[in-house]
C-alpha positions in Angstrom: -6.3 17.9 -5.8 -8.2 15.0 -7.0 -6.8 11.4 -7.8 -7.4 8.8 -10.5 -8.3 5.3 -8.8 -8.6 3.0 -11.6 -9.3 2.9 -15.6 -10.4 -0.2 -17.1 -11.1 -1.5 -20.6 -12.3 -4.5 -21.4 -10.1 -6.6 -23.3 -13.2 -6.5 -26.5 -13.0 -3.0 -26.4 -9.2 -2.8 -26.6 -7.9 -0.3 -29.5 -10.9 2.3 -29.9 -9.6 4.5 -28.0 -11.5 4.5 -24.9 -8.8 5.1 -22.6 -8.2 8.1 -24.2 -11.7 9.6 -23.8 -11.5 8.2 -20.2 -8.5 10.3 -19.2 -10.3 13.1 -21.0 -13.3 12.8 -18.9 -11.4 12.3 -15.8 -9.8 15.5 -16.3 -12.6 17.4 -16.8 -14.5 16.3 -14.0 -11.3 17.2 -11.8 -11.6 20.6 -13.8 -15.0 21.3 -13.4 -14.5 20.8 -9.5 -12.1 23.1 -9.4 -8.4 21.0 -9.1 -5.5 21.8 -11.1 -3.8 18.4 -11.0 -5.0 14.9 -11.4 -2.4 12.4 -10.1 -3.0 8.9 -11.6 -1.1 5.8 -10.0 -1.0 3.4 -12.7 -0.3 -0.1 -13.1 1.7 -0.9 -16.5 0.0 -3.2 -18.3 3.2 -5.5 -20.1 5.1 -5.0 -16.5 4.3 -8.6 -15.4 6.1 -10.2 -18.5 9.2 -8.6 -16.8 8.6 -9.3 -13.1 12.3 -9.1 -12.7 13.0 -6.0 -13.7 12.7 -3.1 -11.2 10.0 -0.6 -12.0 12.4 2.7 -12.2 14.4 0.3 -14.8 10.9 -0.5 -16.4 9.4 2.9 -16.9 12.9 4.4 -18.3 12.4 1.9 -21.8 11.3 3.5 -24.7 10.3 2.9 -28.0 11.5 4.2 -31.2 10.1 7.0 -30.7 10.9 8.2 -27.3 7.5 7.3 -25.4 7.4 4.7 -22.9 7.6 1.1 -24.1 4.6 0.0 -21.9 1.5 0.2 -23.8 -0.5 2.0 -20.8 2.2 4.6 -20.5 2.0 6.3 -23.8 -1.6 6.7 -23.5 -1.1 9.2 -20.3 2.3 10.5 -21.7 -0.2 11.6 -24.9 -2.5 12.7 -22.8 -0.1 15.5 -21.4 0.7 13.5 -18.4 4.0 13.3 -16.6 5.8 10.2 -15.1 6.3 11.4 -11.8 7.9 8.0 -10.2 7.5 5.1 -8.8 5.4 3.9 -6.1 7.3 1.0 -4.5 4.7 -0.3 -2.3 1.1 1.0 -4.2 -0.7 -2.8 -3.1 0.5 -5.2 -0.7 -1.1 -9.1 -0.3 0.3 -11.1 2.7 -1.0 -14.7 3.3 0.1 -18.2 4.5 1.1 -20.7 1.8 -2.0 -22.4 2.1 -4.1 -19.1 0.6 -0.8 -18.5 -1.9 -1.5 -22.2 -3.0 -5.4 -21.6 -3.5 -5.1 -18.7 -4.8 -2.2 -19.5 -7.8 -2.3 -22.9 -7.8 1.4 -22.9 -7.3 3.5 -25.2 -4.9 4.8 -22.1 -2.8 7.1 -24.9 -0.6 10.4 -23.4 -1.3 11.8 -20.1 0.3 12.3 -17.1 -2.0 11.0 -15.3 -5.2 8.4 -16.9 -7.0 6.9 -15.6 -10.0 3.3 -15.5 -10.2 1.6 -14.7 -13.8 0.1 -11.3 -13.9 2.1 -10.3 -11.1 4.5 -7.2 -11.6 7.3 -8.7 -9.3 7.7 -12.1 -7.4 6.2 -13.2 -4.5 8.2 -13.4 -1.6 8.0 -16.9 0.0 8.8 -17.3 3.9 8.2 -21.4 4.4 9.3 -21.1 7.9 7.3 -18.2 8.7 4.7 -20.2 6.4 3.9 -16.7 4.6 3.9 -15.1 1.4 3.3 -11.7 0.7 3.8 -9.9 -2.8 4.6 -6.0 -2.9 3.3 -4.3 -6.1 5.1 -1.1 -7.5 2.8 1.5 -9.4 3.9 4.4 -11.4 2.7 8.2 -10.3 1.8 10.0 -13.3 1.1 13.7 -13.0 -1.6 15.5 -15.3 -3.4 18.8 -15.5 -7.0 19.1 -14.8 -7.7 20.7 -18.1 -8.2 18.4 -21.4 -5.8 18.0 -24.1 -7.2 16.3 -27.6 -4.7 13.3 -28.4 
């Protein structure tokens, strides 16, 4: 088995299709090397405009007609991929306030949740531990090695 890392396209390039052809090529490769299945952990790309909303909860909404509501998800669902489930901890990021502060430009001085933009979920802020540490969910989706023309 083989597994997808990461497929990127730059916001200019948005629409032409290029994920498409990059899920194509990543299966053939994984073909041509002799795997049967290409797992792909992917990020949703609208999930952080509902950080509040638990992934499994996330990745059951559909549109109108029946394929993910996500606009990354359809793209591997069209593909002939397979949600397979969720990865509750894919990427973890632990730090003192101080770095949380830098790095968001937030306040970070009260204990709790906080929601930081582009993130999938909240932040978990410790003051008296003077921590912070965000836990990022992924999605596994499952695809054969060989092509399939969307």
């Amino acid at each position: 088995m083989a597994s997808a890392l990461e497929i990127t396209v730059d916001t200019e390039y948005l629409g032409r299709g290029l994920s498409y052809r990059m899920l194509e090529a990543l299966r053939a490769t994984v073909a041509q090397q002799g795997h049967d299945t290409l797992p792909a952990p992917v990020r949703p790309t609208a999930k952080h405009l509902h950080p509040h909303v638990p992934m499994a909860e996330y990745i059951r909404r559909r549109r109108e007609d029946g394929l993910p509501s996500d606009p990354w998800l359809p793209v591997h669902v069209k593909a002939g991929g397979t949600i397979e489930k969720v990865a509750p901890a894919s990427m973890t990021v632990s730090g003192s306030l101080a770095q949380w502060r830098r790095w968001t430009g937030l306040p970070f001085d009260s204990d709790g949740d906080i929601e930081v933009p582009g993130g999938l979920v909240p932040v978990r802020c410790d003051t008296t531990q003077d921590r912070a540490v965000y836990v990022e969910p992924n999605v596994w989706v499952r695809h054969g090695a060989r092509t399939k023309q969307v």
